[in-house]
Steps between C-alpha positions, in 0.01 A plus 500: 500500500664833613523573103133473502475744791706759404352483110185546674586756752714743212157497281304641731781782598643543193259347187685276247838652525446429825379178503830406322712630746327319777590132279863611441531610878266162605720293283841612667336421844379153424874449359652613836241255691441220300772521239491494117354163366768215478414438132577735204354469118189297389438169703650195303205242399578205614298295220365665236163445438313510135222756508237697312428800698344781297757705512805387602844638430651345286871535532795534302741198544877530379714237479457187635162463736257269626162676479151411571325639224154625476181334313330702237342204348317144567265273364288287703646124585439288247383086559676253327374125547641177427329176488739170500349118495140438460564238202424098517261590821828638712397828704589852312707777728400873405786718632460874506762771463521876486710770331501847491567773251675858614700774448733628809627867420893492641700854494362854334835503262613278263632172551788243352357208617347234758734273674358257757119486609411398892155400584395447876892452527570239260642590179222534197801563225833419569813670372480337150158607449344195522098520688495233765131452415304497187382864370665727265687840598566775320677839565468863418798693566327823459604631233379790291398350229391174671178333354184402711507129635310288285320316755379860706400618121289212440328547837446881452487566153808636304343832475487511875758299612797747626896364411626654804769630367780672765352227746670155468248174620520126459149350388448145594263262323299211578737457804477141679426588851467113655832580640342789695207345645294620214517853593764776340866535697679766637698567233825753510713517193912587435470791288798592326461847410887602392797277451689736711436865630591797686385833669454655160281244422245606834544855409461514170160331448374806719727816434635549136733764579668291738871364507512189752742225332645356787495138608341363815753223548329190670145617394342180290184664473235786639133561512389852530105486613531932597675811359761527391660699783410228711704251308773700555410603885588094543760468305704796665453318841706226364670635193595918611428690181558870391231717334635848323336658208796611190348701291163391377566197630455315846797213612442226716765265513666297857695688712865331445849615530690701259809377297711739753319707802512866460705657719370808716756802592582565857176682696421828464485662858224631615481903575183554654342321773182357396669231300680178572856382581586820609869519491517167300306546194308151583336283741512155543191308694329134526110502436323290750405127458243426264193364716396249268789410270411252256623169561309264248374494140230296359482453151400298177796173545599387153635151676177492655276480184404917519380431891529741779903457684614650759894650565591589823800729572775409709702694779515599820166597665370824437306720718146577378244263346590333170308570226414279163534627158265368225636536140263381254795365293634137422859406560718217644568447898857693419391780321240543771765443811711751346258785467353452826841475658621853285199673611512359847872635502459816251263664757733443818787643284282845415437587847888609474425891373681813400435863439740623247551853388725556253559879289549301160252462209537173318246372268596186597327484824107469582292287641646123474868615451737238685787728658768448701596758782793627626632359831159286513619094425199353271296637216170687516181553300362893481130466592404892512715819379418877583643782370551763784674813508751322725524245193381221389375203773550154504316229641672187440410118644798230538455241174458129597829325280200288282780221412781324723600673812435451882118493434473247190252275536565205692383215214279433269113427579282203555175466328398214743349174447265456250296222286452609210251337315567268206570555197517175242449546138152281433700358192347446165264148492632189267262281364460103411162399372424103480280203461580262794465142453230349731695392820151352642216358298279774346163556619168459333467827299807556448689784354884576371677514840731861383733656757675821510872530687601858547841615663689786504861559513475707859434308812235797579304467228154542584258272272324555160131539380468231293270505162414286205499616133304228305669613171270820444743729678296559788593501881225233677574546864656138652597623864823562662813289508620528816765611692712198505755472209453181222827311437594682176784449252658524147706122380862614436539150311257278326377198666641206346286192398512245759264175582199547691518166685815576693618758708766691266802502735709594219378855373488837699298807344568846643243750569474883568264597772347883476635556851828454592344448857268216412633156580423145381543170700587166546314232514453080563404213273207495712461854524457468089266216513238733678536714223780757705707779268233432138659810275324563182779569241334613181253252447635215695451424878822359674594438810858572661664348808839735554508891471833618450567876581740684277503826590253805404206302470656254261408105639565155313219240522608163556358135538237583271138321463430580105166501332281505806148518539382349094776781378742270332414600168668804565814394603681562159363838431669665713733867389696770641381787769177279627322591718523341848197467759519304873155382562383524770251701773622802396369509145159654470198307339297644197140512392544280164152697404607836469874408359264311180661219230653775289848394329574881610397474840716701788583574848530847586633645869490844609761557812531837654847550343366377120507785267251312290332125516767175489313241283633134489366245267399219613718214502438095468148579357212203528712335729209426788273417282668252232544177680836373511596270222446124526821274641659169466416429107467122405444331179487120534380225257204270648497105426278591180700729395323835563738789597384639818600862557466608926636751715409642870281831540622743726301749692526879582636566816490137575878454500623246773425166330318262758548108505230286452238801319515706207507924527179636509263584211503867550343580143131463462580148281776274410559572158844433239534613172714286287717669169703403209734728386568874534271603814445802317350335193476128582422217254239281707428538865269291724273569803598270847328478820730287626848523555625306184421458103510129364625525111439170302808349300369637116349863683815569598734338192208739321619830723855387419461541203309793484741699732851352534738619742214711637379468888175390685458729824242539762386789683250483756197751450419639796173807592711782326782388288729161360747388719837534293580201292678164615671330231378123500652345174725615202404310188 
């Protein structure tokens, strides 16, 4: 307020020159009243927030930062619906989704790279560059020859569309934003602008004629939003420097010892008496205590993911108000401690001052020169020199010792406690694509009952889009997978052939799970009989009642149930490296109508970590649909001497047999077809309605001789497809 006053008071005395002398005068009055403010430098954000000011500085990030970024470009949100259901008179569910496309502008100089991406907080793109959500990202260093984005030159026109070059940007597309309540995040971003740097490096994308290589130990990484001169304004509160021009050019390096101190000659006396020390040559005396010294520095932590941390400065209590230094830098709690506790320390020591005077020219001192006097203990920086016709005067301030000594500092820093957020790699999706055998009877209508089961490796694995490719090579959209993780694995050994009317006590398979963290269990004869652990292992369903754990997702199936569910055809076509599925709630159904009947039918899943599309064939084919093959093949002469060939139908998902009633009739008739010979290219065949064929004594001494040594089967035709064959009589 007094500033005000005065500045207003000196322009009307005095005009501008006036005016200015009334603020410098107003300012030293508010400091004796009120004090200087108890923060120096530019006030730390303490969360960065994405913006798109017209405008805006941009600044220049070295090192290691997190920045906030500005937006120079966005499309509107775009709608993206999904409808699920709606077939065989079940309700449909439409689900909408947005995404976003836009390009964030990040420092004005050139880049290396992007490390990790936050968003409201949570990490977008962890450390191994992996997006957390769907959306592509791409990144312009900033380079000078850089090309134009292809997505901003498609939305502007290549003739128009600028490349930004000397600016570096990320550009996201068709970002999913369902994890941000549909709208676009706060996003900051850890630019890494050099792999290491120094002063030189601050300096010398300003000032060519420069020299500044020196290291700013502890420094991780800086943003300079201002001048240049303000850059280094900051930095000397923490970091002294010097500034001397040599020839045509200016130095800036750190104000640091000297291999050895220079050592000054005794005082020159003084012969008149309007100088100092009078008899002495010198004079010794203690500046007063700095009102405000600074006590605290805020900064950019590096253990605290780039946020704002806070050293303090220990020691005994000081007289004045402590101030806080803000350094616009990034380092670690104990590079932070120890600056704060060298400049904390530094200033105390240089209220210790000398006037020197000294009748000697050396080139060796000036301004920054570490000396050591005569008689004085300690060694001393010059400050100021004059050359006087007494000779030439000194002004020298006691150094602070920077390392070991009395006023080390007293241990390293703490950065606090903190929770960072996650970080899990998504892991890449694995895929299984099957035809389950009906477990219940089908419904009217029916369709083939195909299931998906995608896992992944990583426990954090985040689900798949899943879509059908009907043998065209195109992408129909099927839904997603879910989050859970399918039962997955490779066969390390083949699965023997074994009876399916017993459990198999005797053999043992061993599979591979895609997880090492995924677990199989045990489980009961009774457990089994309600259809408990049913694996698909290439084309067979079993069923297996001990899961042995070996060690890095390596388990031996025991007490096996073989051939389950009409699959015992396929129990002796079985090879190395199969693939292994758990069935069970996990495993996602498929719309049969967009997969088609095409031999070259796939599966394809798109996971957030997948490079490209994982297709899986689709395994145990026609299963659901082809009715399992007839049991419990007869052939028994009648008193006139017929042959009468009978067996028992079995139904689809009909599979606990019931006393006293035969299975249900779950095809649209009861209908057998009868063959001689190769069921490929028979020799006769016959139609039944009913479960058996009667064969008269000369038709079948006819057939025997007609096809000797060749077999009559039956299969059972049922709405889409024969039942596989049951062998009724070998002639």
């Amino acid at each position: 307020m007094t500033t005000i006053v005065f500045s207003t008071v000196g322009s009307m005395v005095g005009g501008p020159i006036g005016g200015a002398i009334g603020a410098l005068v107003g300012r030293q009055v508010d400091g004796a009243l009120l004090g200087i403010p108890n923060r120096q430098g530019p006030r730390l954000r303490e969360l960065g927030v994405t913006t798109s000011t017209y405008g805006e500085v941009l600044p220049r990030h070295y090192g290691r930062m997190r920045v906030a970024g500005s937006v120079i470009w966005a499309t509107d949100l775009v709608e993206h619906s999904d409808t699920e259901g709606g077939g065989k008179g079940s309700p449909s569910l439409t689900t909408y989704t947005y995404s976003a496309s836009f390009a964030v502008a990040l420092a004005s100089r050139p880049i290396l790279s992007v490390g990790r991406i936050w968003a409201d907080g949570r990490l977008l793109r962890g450390a191994a560059g992996d997006l957390k959500v769907g959306g592509a990202l791409r990144i312009h260093t900033g380079r000078g020859d850089q090309p134009a984005d292809p997505l901003l030159a498609a939305d502007a026109g290549a003739d128009r569309c600028p490349a930004y070059r000397g600016l570096a940007y990320a550009v996201f597309e068709d970002l999913d934003l369902s994890e941000f309540y549909n709208r676009v995040p706060n996003l900051t971003f850890e630019v890494i602008a050099d792999e290491a740097f120094d002063l030189g490096t601050l300096v010398g994308d300003v000032l060519d004629d420069a020299d500044a290589a020196a290291a700013l130990d502890g420094v991780a990484g800086w943003s300079c939003e201002g001048s240049l001169a303000e850059a280094l304004d900051m930095l000397d509160a923490v970091v002294p420097m010097e500034a001397y021009a040599a020839g045509d050019r200016l130095i800036i390096k750190p104000a640091r010892l000297q291999t050895e101190a220079v050592a000054l000659p005794e005082p020159a006396l003084n012969v008149t008496d309007d100088g100092f020390g009078g008899q002495s040559g010198f004079a010794r005396r203690r500046d007063p205590v700095i009102v405000q010294p600074p006590m605290a520095l805020r900064y950019y932590d590096t253990a605290r993911d780039y946020l704002p941390g806070l050293q303090r400065a220990t020691g005994r209590p000081i007289v004045g108000k402590p101030r806080t230094l803000e350094l616009p830098a990034a380092l670690d709690p104990v590079a932070a401690r120890a600056l704060i506790e060298r400049t904390l320390r530094r200033g105390d020591w240089s209220r210790d001052r000398v006037s020197w005077r000294t009748a000697d020219l050396d080139t060796r001192i000036g301004p920054g020169t570490v000396a050591s006097l005569p008689g004085i203990a300690g060694l001393w920086r010059v400050i100021a020199w004059e050359w006087r016709d007494g000779g030439v005067e000194l002004a020298l301030a006691r150094v602070f010792p920077e390392a070991g000594g009395v006023d080390a500092a007293p241990g390293p820093g703490d950065a606090g406690q903190f929770n960072p957020p996650a970080d899990h790699a998504t892991g890449e999706t694995v895929l299984a694509a099957f035809e389950m055998p009906r477990l219940v009877p089908p419904a009217p209508g029916e369709s083939a009952s195909l299931f998906a089961a995608a896992s992944s490796p990583s426990p954090y694995w985040a689900g798949a889009a899943l879509y059908a490719d009907p043998g065209t090579g195109a992408m129909l959209p099927l839904g997603p997978s879910g989050r859970n993780r399918c039962m997955i694995g490779t066969m390390l050994d083949v699965l023997p052939v074994a009876s399916p009317h017993i459990v198999d006590r005797a053999s043992s398979v061993t599979v591979q799970l895609v997880g090492e963290d995924l677990a199989l269990s045990d489980m009961s004869l009774a457990q089994l009989a309600l259809g408990g652990n049913l694996a698909l292992i290439g084309d067979e369903a079993i069923q297996f009642g001990r899961a042995i754990p070996l060690g890095a997702g390596v388990w031996r199936l025991e007490m096996l149930l073989r051939g389950r569910c009409g699959t015992e055809a396929a129990i002796g076509g079985h090879g190395s490296s199969e693939r292994f599925v758990l069935i069970d709630g996990r495993t996602t159904p498929v719309d049969a109508g967009r997969v088609g009947s095409s031999a070259e039918a796939a599966i394809l899943a798109l996971g957030r970590a997948d490079a490209d599309p994982v297709a899986a064939h689709i395994a145990a084919r026609g299963v659901s649909l082809r009715p399992p093959a007839p049991v419990h093949g007869r052939a028994r002469v009648l008193p006139d001497g017929t042959t009468r060939l009978s067996w028992v139908r079995r139904a689809r998902g009909a599979w606990a047999w019931q006393d006293g009633v035969d299975v249900p009739l779950v095809e649209d008739r009861e209908r057998y077809l009868v063959t001689l010979g190769p069921v490929a290219a028979p020799v006769r065949l016959w139609w039944s309605e009913v479960p058996w064929l009667d064969l008269s004594a000369a038709v079948l001494a006819s057939l025997t001789a007609l096809a000797v040594g060749q077999p009559i089967v039956v299969r059972q035709q049922g709405n889409q497809a024969l039942s596989d064959p049951l062998t009724l009589l070998q002639l």
